[in-house]
DSSP file (Angstrom, degrees, kcal/mol; ACC not computed):
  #  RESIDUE AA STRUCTURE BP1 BP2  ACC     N-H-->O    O-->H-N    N-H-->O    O-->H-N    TCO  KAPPA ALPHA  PHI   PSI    X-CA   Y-CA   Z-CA
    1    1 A X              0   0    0      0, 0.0     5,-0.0     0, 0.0     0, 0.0   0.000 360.0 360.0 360.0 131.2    0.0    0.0    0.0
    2    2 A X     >  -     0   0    0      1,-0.1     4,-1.0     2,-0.1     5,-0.1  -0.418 360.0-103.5 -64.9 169.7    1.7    3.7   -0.9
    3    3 A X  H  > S+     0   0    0      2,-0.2     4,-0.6     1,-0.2    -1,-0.1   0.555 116.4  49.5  -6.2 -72.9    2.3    6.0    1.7
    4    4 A X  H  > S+     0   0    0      2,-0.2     4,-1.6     1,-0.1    -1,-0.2   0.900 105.3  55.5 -73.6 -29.4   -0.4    8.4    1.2
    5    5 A X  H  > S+     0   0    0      1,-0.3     4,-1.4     2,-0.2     5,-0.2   0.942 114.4  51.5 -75.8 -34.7   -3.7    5.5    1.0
    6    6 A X  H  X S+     0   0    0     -4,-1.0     4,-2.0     1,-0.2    -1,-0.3   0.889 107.4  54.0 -85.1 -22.7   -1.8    4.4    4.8
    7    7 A X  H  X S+     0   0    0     -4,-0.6     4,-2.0     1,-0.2     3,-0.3   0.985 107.7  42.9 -52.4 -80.5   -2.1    8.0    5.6
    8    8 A X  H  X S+     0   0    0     -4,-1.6     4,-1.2     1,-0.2    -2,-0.2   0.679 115.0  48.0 -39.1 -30.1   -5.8    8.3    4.9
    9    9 A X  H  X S+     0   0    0     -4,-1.4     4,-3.4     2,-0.2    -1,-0.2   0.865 114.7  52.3 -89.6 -27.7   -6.9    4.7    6.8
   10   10 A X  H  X S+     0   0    0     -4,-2.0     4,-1.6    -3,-0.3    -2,-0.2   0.829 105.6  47.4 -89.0  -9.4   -4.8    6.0    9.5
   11   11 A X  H  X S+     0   0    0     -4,-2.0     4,-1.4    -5,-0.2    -1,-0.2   0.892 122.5  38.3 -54.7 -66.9   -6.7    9.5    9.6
   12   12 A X  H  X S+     0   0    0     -4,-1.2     4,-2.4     1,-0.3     5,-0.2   0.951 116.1  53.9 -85.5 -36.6  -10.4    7.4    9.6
   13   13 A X  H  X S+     0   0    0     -4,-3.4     4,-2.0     2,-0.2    -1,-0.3   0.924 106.5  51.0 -39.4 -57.9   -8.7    4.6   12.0
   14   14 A X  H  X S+     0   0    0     -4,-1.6     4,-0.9     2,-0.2     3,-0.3   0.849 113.9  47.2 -48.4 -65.0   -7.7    7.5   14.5
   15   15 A X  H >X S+     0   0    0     -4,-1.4     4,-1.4     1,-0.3     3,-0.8   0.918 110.0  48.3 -41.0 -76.2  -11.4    8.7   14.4
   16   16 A X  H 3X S+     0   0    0     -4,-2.4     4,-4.5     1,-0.2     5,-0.4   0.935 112.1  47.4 -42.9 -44.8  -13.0    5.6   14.9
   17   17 A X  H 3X S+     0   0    0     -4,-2.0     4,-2.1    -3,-0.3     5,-0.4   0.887 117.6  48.3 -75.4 -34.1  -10.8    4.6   17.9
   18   18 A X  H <X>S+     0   0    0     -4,-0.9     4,-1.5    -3,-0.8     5,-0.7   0.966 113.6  43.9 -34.5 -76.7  -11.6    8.3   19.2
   19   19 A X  I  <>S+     0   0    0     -4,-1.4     5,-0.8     3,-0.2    -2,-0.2   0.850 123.4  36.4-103.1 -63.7  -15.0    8.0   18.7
   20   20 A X  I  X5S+     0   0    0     -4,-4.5     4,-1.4    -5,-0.5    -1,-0.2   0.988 113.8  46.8 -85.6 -31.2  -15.2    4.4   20.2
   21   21 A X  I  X5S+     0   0    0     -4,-2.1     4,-0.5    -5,-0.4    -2,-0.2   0.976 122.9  33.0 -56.1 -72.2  -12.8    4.2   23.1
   22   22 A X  I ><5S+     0   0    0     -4,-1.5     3,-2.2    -5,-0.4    -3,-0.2   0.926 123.2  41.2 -57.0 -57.4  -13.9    7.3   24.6
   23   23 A X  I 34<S+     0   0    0     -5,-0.7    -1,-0.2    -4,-0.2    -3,-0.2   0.806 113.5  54.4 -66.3 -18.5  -17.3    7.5   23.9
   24   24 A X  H 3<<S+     0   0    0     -4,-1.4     2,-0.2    -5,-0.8    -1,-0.2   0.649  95.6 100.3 -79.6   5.7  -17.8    3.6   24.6
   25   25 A X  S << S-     0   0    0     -3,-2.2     2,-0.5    -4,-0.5    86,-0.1  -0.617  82.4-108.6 -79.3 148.4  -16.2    4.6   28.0
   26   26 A X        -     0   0    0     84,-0.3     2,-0.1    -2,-0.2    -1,-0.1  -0.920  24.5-145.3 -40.6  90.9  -18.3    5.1   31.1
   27   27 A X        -     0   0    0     -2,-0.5     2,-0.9     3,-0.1     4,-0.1  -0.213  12.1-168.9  23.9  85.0  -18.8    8.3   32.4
   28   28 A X  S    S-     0   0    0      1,-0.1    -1,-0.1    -2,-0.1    82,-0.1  -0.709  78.3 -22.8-103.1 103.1  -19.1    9.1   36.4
   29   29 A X  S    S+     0   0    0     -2,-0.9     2,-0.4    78,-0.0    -1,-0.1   0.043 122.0  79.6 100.6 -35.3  -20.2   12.6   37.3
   30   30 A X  S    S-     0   0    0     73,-0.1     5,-0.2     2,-0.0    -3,-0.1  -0.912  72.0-127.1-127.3 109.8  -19.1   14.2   33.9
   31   31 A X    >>  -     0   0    0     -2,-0.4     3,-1.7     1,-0.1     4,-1.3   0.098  31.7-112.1 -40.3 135.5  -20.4   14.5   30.6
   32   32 A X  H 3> S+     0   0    0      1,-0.3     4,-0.9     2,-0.2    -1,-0.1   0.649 116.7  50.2 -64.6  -8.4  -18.2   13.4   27.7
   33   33 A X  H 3> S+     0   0    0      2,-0.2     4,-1.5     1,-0.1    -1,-0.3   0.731 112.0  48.5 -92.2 -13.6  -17.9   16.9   26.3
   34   34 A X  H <4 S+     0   0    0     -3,-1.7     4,-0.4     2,-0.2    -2,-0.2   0.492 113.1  42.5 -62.6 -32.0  -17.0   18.0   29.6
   35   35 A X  H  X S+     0   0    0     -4,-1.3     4,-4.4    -5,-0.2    -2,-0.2   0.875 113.0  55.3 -86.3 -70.9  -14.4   15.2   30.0
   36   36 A X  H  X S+     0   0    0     -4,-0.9     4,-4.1     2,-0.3     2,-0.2   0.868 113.4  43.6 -16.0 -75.6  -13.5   16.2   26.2
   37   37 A X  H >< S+     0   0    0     -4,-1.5     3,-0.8     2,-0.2     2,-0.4   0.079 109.8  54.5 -65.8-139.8  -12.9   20.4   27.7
   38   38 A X  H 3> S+     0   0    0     -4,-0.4     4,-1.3     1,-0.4     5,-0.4  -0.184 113.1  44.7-102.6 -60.8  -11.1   19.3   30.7
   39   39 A X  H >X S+     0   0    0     -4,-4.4     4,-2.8    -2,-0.4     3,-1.5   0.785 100.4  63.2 -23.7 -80.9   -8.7   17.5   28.1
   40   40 A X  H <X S+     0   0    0     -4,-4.1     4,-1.9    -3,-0.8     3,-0.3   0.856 109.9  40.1  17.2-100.3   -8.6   20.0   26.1
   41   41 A X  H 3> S+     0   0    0      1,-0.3     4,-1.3     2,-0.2    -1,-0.3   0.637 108.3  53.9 -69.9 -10.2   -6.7   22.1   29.1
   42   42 A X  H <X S+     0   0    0     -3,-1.5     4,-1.8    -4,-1.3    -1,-0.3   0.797 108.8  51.4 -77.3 -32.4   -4.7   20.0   30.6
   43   43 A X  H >< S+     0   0    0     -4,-2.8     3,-0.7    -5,-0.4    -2,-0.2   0.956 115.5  41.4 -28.7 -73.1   -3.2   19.3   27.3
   44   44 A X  H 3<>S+     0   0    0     -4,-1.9     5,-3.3     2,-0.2     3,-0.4   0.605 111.2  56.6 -52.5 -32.5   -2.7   22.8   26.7
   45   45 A X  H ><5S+     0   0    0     -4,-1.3     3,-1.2    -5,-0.3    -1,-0.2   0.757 102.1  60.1 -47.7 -46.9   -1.6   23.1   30.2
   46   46 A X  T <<5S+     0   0    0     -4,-1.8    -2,-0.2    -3,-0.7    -1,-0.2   0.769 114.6  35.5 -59.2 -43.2    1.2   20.4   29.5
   47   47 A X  T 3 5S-     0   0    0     -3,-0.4    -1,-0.2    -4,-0.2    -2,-0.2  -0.274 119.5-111.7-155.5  39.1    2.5   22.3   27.2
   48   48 A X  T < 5 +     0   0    0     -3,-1.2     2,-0.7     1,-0.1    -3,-0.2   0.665  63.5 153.7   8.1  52.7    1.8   26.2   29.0
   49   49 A X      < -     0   0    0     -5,-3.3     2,-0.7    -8,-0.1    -1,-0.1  -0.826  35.0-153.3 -31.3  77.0   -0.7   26.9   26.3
   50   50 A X        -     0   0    0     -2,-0.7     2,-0.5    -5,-0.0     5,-0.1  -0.833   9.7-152.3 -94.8 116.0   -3.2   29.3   27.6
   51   51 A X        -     0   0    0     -2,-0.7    43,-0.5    43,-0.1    -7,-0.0  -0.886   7.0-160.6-109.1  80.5   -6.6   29.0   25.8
   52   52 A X     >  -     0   0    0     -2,-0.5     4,-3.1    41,-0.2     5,-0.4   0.089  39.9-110.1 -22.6 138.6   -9.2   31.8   25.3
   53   53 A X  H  > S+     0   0    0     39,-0.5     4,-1.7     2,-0.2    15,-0.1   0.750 121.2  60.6 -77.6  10.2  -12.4   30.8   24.7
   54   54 A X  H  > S+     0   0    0      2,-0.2     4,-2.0     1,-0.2     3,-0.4   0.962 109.7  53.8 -78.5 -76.7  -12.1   32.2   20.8
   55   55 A X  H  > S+     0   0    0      1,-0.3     4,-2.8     2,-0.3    -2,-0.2   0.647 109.5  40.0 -10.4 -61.8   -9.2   29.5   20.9
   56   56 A X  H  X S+     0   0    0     -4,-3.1     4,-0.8     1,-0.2     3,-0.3   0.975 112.6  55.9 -84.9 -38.1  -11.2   26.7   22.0
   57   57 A X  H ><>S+     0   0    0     -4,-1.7     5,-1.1    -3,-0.4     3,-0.9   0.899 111.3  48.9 -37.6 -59.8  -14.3   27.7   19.7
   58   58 A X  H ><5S+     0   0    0     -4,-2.0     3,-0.6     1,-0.2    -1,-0.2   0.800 110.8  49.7 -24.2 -66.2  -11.8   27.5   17.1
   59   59 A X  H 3<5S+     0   0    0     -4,-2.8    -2,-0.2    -3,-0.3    -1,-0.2   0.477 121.6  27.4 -72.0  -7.8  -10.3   24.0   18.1
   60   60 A X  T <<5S-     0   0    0     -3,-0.9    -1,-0.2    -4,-0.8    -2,-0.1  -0.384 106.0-131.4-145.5  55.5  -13.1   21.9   18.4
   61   61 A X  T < 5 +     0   0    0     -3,-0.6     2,-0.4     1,-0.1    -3,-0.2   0.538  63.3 121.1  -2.2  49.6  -15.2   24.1   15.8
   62   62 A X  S   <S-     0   0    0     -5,-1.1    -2,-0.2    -6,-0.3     4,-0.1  -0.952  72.7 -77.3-130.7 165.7  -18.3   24.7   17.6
   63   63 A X        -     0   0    0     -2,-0.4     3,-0.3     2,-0.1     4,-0.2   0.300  30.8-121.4 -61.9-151.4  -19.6   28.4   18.4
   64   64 A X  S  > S+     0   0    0      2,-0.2     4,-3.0     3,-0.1     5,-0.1   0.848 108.3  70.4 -93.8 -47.2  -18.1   30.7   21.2
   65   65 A X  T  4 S+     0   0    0      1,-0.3    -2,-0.1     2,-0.2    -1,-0.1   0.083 104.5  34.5 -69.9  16.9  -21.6   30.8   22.6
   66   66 A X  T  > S+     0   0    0     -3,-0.3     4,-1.0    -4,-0.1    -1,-0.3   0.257 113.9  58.2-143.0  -1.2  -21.7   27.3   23.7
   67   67 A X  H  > S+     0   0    0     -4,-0.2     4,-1.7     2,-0.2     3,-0.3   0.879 115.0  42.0 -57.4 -69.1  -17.7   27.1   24.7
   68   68 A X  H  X S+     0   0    0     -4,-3.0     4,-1.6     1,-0.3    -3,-0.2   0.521 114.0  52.9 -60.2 -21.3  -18.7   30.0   27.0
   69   69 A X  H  > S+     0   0    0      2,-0.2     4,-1.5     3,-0.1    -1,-0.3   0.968 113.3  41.7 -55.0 -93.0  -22.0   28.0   27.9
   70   70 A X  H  X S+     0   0    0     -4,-1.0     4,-0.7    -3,-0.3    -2,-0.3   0.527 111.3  58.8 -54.7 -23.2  -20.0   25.0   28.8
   71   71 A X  H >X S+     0   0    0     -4,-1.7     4,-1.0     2,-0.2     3,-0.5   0.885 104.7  49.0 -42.3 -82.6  -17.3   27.1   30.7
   72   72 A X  H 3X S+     0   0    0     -4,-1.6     4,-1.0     1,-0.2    -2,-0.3   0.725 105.6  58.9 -60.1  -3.8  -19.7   28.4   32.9
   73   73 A X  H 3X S+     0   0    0     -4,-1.5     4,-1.1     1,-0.2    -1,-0.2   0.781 116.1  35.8 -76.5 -31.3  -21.1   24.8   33.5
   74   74 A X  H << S+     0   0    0     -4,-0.7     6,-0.8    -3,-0.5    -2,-0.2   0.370 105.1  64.9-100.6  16.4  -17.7   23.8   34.8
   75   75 A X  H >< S+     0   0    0     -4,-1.0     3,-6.4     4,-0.2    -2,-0.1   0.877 102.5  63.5 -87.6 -70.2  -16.9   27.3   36.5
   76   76 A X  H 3< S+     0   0    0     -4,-1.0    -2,-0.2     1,-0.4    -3,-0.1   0.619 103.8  42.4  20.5 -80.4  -19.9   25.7   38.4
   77   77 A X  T 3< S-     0   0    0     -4,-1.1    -1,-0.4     1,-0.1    -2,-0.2   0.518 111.0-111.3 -58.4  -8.0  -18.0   23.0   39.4
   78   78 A X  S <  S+     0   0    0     -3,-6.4    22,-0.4     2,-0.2    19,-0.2  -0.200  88.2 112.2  76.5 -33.6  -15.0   24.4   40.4
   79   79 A X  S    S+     0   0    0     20,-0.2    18,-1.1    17,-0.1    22,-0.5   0.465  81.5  18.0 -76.5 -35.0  -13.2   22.8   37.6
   80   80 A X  E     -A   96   0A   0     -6,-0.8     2,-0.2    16,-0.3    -2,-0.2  -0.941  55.0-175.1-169.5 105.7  -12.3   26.1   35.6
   81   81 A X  E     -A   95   0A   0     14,-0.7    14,-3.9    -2,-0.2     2,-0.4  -0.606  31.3-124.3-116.3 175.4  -12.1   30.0   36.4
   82   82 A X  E     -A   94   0A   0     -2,-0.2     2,-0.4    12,-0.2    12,-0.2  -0.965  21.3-151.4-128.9 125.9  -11.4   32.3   33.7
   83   83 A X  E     -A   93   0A   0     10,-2.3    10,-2.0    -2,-0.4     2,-0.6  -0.834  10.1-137.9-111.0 148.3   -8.2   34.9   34.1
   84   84 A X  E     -A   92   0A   0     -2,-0.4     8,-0.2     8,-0.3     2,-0.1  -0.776  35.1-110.0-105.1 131.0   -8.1   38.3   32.4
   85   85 A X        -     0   0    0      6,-1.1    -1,-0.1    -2,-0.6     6,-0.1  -0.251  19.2-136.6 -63.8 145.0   -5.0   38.7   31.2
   86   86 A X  S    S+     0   0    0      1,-0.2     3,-0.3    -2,-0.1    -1,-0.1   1.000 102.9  44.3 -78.4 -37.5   -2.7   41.6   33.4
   87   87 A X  S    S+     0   0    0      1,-0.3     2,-0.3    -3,-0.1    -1,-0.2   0.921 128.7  17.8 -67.2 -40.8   -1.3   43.1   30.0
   88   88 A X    >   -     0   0    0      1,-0.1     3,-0.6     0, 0.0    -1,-0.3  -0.881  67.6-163.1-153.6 114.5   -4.4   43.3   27.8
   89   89 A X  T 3  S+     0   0    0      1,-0.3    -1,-0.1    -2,-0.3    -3,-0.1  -0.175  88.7  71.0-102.5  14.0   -7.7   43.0   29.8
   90   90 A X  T 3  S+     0   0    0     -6,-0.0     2,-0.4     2,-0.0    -1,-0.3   0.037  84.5  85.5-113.2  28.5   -9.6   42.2   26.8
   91   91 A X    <   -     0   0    0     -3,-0.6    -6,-1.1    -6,-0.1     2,-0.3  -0.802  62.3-169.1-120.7 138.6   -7.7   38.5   26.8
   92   92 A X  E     -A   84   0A   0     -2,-0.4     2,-0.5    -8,-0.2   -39,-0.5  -0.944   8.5-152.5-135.4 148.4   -9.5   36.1   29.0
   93   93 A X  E     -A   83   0A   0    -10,-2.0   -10,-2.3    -2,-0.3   -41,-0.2  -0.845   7.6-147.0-139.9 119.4   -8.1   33.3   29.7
   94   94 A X  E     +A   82   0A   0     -2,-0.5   -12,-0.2   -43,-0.5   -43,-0.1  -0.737  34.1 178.6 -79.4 153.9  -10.1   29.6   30.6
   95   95 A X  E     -A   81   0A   0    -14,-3.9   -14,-0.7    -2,-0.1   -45,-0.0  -0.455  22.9-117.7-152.6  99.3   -7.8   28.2   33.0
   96   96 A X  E     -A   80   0A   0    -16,-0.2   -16,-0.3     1,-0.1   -17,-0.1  -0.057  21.8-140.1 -56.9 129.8   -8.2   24.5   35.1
   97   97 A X     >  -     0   0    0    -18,-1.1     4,-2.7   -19,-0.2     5,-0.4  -0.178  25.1-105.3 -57.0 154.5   -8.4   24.3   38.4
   98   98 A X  H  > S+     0   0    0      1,-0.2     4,-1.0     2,-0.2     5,-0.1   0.939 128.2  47.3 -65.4 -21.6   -6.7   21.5   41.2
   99   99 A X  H  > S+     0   0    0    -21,-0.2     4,-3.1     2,-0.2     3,-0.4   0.928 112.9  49.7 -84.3 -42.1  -10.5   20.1   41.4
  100  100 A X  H  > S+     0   0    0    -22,-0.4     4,-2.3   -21,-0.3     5,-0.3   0.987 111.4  41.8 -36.5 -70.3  -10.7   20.2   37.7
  101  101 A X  H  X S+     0   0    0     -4,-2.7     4,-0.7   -22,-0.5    -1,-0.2   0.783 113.5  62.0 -60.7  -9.9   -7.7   18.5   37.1
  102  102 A X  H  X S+     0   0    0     -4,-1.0     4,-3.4    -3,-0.4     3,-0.5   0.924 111.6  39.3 -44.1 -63.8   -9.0   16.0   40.3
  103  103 A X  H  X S+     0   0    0     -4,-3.1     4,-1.1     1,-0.2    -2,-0.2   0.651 112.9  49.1 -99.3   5.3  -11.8   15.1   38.4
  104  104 A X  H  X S+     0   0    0     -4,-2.3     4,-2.8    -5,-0.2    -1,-0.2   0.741 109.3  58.0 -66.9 -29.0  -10.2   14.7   34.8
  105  105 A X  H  X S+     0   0    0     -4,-0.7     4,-3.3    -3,-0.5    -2,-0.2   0.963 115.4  43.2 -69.9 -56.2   -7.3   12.4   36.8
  106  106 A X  H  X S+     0   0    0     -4,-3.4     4,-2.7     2,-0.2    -1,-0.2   0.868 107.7  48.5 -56.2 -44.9  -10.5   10.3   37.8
  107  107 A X  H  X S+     0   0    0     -4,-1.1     4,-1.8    -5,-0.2     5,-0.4   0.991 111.2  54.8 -66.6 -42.2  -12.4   10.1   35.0
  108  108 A X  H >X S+     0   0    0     -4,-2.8     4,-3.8     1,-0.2     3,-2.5   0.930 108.7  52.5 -24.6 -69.0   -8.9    8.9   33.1
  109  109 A X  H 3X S+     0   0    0     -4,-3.3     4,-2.4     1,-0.2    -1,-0.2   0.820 107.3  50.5 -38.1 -50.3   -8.7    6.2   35.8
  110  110 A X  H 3X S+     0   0    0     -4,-2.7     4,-1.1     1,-0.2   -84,-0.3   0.673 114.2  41.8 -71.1 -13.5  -12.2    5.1   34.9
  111  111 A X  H <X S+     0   0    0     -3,-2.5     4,-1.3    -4,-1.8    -2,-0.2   0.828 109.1  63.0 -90.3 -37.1  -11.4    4.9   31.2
  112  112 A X  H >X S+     0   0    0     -4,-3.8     4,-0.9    -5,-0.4     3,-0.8   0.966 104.5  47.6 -27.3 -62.3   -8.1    3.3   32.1
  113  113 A X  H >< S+     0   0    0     -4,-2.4     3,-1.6     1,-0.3     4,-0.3   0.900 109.3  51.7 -65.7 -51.9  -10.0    0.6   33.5
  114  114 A X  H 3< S+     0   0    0     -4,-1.1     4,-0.3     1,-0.3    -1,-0.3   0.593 105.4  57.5 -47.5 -20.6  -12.3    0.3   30.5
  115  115 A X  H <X S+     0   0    0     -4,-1.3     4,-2.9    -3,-0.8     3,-0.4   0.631  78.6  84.9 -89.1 -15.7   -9.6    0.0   28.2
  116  116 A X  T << S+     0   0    0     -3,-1.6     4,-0.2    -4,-0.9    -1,-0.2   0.763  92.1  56.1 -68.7 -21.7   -7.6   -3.1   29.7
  117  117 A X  T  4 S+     0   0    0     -4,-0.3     3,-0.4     2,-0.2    -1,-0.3   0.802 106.2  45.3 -76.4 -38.3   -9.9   -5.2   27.8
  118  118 A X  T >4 S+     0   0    0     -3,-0.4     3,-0.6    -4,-0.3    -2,-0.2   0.882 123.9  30.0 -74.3 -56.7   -9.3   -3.9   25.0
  119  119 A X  G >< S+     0   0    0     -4,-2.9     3,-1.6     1,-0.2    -2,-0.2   0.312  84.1 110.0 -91.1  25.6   -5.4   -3.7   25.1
  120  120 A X  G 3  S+     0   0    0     -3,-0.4    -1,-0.2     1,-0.3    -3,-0.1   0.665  81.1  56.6 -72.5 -17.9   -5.1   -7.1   27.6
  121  121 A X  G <  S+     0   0    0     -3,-0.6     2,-0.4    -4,-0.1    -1,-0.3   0.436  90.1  89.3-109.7   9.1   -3.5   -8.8   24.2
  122  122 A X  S <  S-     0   0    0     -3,-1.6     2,-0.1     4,-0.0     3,-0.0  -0.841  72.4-135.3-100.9 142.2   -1.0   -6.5   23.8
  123  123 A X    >>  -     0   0    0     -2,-0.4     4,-2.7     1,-0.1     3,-0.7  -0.525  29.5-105.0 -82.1 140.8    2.6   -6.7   25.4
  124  124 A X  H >> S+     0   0    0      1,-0.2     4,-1.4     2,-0.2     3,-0.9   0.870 123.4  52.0  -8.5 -82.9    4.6   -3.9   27.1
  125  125 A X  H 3> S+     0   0    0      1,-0.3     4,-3.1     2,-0.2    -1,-0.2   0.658 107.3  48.8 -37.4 -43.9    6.6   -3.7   24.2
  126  126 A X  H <> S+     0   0    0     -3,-0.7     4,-3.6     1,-0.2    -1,-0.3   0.874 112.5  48.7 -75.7 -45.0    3.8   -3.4   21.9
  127  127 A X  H <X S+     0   0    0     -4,-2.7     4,-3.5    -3,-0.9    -1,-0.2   0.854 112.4  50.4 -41.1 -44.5    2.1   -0.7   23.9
  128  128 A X  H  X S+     0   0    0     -4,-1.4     4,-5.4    -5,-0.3     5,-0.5   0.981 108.6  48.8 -59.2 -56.8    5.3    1.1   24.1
  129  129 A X  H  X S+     0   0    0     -4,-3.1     4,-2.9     2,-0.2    -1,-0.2   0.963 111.5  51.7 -45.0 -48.6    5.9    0.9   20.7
  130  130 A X  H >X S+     0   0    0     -4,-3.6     4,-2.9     1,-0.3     3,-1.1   0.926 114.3  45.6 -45.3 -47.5    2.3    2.2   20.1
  131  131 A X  H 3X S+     0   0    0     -4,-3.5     4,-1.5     1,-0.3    -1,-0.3   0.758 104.6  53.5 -58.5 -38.6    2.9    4.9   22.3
  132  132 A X  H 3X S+     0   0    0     -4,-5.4     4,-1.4     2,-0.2    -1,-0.3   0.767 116.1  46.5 -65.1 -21.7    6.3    6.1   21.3
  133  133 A X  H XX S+     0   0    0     -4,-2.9     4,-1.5    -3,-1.1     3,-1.2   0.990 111.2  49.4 -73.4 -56.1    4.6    6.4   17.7
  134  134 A X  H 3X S+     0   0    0     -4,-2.9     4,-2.9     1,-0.3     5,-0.2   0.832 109.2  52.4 -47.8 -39.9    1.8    7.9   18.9
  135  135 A X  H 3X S+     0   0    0     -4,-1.5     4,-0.8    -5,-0.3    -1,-0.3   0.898 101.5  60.0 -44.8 -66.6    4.1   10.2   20.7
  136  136 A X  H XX S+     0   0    0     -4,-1.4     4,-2.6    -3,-1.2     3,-0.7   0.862 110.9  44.3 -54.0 -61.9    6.1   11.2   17.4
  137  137 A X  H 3X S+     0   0    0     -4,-1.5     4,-2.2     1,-0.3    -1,-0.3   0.838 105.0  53.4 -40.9 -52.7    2.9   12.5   15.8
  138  138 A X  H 3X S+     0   0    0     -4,-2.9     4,-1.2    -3,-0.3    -1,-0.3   0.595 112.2  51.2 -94.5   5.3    1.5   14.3   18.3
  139  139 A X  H <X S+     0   0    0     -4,-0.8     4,-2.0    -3,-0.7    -1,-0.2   0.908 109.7  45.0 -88.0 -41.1    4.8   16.1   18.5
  140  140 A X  H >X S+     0   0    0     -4,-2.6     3,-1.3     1,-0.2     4,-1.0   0.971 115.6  51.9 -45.3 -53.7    5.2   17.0   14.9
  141  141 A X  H >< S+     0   0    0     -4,-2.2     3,-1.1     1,-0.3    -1,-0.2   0.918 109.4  52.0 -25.7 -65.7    1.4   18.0   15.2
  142  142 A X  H 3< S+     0   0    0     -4,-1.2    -1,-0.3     1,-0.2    -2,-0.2   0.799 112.7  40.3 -57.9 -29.5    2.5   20.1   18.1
  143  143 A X  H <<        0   0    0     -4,-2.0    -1,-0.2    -3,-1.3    -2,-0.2   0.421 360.0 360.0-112.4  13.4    5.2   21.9   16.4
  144  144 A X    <<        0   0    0     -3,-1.1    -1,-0.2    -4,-1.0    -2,-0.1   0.209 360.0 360.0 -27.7 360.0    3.2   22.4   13.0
């Protein structure tokens, strides 16, 4: 198979495995778009990112007015306050909180757990490997 056709199944693979690991996962306390934002900022967090809600509207293409919607559901929680930036006070800044990232750590755990069945036939090694590939990508991605 070239090059590019393994490009494309591994683009619609990604998506399907997205799409079914996480969303076949069970959910305690948080809603999967909610789970989905928290990601989102710890990601960004990893990698001192700070993320406006224009920014996240942007990244997961749906409008401002239901980031900011879904903001204020997790401000709610604790998970999330919003910081005005000190230089230019028309920057606001979404920004996770130690209970956010608490209850992202948890939900992880609980998809952790859902997922050993799925990867129970794979070896260290073979995990590693996935992961170090997976790894490679999401750095090129990163520096894009």
């Amino acid at each position: 198979m070239k090059k590019k056709e393994l490009i494309k199944k591994c683009c619609v693979l990604s998506d399907y495995l997205t799409m079914r690991l996480v969303r076949g996962c069970s959910f305690e306390g948080i809603t999967h778009s909610e789970f989905m934002m928290l990601r989102m900022l710890v990601t960004s967090g990893e990698y001192n990112e700070n993320l406006t809600v224009t920014m996240i509207s942007d990244r997961i293409n749906i409008s401002k007015a239901a980031v900011s919607q879904m903001i204020t559901q997790l401000e709610s929680k604790n998970w999330v306050n919003r910081k005005t930036d000190k230089n230019d006070k028309r920057l606001v800044y979404v920004c996770l909180t130690p209970e956010g990232q608490a209850a992202y750590e948890s939900q992880l755990e609980t998809i952790g757990h859902s997922m050993m069945e799925i990867f129970s036939e794979l070896s260290v090694q073979d995990m590693q490997k996935l992961y170090d590939v997976l790894e490679t990508i999401s750095n090129k991605v990163r520096h894009a």
